[in-house]
N, C-alpha and C positions, 0 to 999 in steps of 0.2 A: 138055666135061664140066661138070655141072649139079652143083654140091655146095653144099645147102641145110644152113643150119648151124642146129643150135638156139637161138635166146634164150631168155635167162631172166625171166624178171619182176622185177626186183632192186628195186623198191620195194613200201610197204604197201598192204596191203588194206584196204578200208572197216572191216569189224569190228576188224584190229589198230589202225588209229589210234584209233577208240572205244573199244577194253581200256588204250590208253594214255593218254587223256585220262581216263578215268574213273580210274583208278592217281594220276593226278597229283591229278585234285581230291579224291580220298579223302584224300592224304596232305594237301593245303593246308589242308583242315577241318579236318586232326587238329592242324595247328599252330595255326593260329588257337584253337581250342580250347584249347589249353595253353596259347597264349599269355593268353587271354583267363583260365583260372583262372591264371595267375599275376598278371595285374594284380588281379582280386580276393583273391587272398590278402595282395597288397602294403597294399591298402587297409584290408583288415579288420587288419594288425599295426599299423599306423599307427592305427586305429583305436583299437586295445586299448591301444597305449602311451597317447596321448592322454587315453583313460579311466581308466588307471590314475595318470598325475599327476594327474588333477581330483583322483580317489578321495582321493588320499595329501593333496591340500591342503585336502581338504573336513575332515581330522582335522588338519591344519598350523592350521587356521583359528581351528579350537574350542582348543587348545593356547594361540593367542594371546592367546584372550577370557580363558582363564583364569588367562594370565602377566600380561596385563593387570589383572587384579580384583586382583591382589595389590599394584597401584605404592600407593605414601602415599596418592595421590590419591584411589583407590579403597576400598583395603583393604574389601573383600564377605566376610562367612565363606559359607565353602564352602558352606550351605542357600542363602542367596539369592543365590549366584551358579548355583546348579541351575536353584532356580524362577522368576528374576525372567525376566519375561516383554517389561521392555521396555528393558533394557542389556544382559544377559547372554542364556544359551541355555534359558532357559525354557522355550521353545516346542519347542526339541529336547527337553525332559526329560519322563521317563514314570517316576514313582517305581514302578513296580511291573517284575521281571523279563522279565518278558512282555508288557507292552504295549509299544508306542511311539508316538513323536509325531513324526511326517514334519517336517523342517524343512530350510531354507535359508538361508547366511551368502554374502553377496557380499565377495571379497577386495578387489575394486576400490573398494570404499569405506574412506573418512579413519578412521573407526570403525564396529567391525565390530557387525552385531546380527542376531542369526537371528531369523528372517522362517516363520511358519505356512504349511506347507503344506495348502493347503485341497484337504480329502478326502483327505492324504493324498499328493495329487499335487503336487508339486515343478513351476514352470516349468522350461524350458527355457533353458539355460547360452545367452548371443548370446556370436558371434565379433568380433572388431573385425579385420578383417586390417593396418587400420596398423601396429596394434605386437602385434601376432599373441597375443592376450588373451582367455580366456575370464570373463566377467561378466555380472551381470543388467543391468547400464545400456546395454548396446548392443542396437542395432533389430534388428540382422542373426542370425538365430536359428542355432546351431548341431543338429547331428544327438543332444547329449550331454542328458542328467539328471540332476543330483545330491541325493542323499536323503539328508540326515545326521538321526539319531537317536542319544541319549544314555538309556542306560536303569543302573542299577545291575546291579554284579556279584552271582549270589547267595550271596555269604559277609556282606552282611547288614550289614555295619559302617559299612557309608555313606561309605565314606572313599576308593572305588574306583566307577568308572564306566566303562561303554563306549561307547567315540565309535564308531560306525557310520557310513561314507561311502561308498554306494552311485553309482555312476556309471550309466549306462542310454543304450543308442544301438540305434535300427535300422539292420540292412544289410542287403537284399536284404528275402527276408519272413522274416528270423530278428529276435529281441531277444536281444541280448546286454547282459551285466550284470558289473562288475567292483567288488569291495567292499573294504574295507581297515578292518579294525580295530585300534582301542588303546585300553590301559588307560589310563584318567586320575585321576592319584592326586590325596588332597585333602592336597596339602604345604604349606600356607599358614597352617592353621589349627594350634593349637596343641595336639598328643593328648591325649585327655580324661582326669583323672586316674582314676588307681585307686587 
């Protein structure tokens, strides 16, 4: 008795292994993909933190020039601590509401003096990675910019100013820009009689 029995073919076909290779690399694109926007979204927050402490020191800065105009040593009435152009922020000051004057104060120096920005344009903040520092005296250039300009408020009375401290960095082909404003009152000088 001759009893021929059926097999089955119990492994893949050429086309199923290639639906399932292709399933797989579709899905490892899609990670790598997300993995890869997440390391740039890691960066660009680290980025914007970064830019937002410059922002906030680039008006930390200006605060100190003008806590400093007021020691014995100094004592500047509040006009020539606006306009002097070569101890105080002169170079940041635009008496008029609407203009401004692009300028830059480095913290890393012994005393502090804001420095003209020509055209406008502001150098570029250097990193130091020793003591992990942004300043103008170091060679190694960071990705950041910082723009401070000081213009009057327009209520006119000259006794009130706005620090403007503009940070600026590219990442990828965007510019992004993070800013930080305050008022800077003139409390040193003594209010003018009426």
């Amino acid at each position: 008795m001759n009893i021929f029995f059926k097999t089955e073919n119990k492994g893949f076909t050429l086309v199923e292994t290639l639906v399932a290779v292709a399933i797989f690399a579709t899905s490892i694109t899609a990670l790598i993909s997300i993995t890869a926007r997440g390391i740039n979204n890691n960066i660009f927050v680290k980025n914007k933190l970064i830019a937002s402490y410059l922002s906030q020191e680039g008006v930390e800065l200006v605060r100190n020039m003008r806590d400093s105009a007021v020691l014995p040593e100094n004592s500047v009435p509040w006009d020539v601590f606006l306009s002097d152009t070569e101890n105080w922020i002169g170079e940041c000051y635009s008496s008029t509401v609407q203009g401004s004057n692009a300028c830059y104060v480095d913290g890393a120096t012994s005393e502090l003096s804001a420095f003209e920005c020509i055209d406008g344009v502001c150098p570029v903040l250097g990193f130091d990675e020793q003591s992990s520092t942004y300043s103008y005296s170091v060679i190694t250039d960071s990705i950041f910019t910082r723009t401070i300009t000081v213009r009057p408020i327009e209520s006119g009375n000259n006794q009130e100013v706005l620090v403007d401290s503009i940070v600026e960095w590219s990442q990828g082909s965007n510019t992004y820009r993070v800013s930080y404003k305050y008022n800077l009152f003139n409390w040193f000088d003594p209010p003018p009689q009426l």
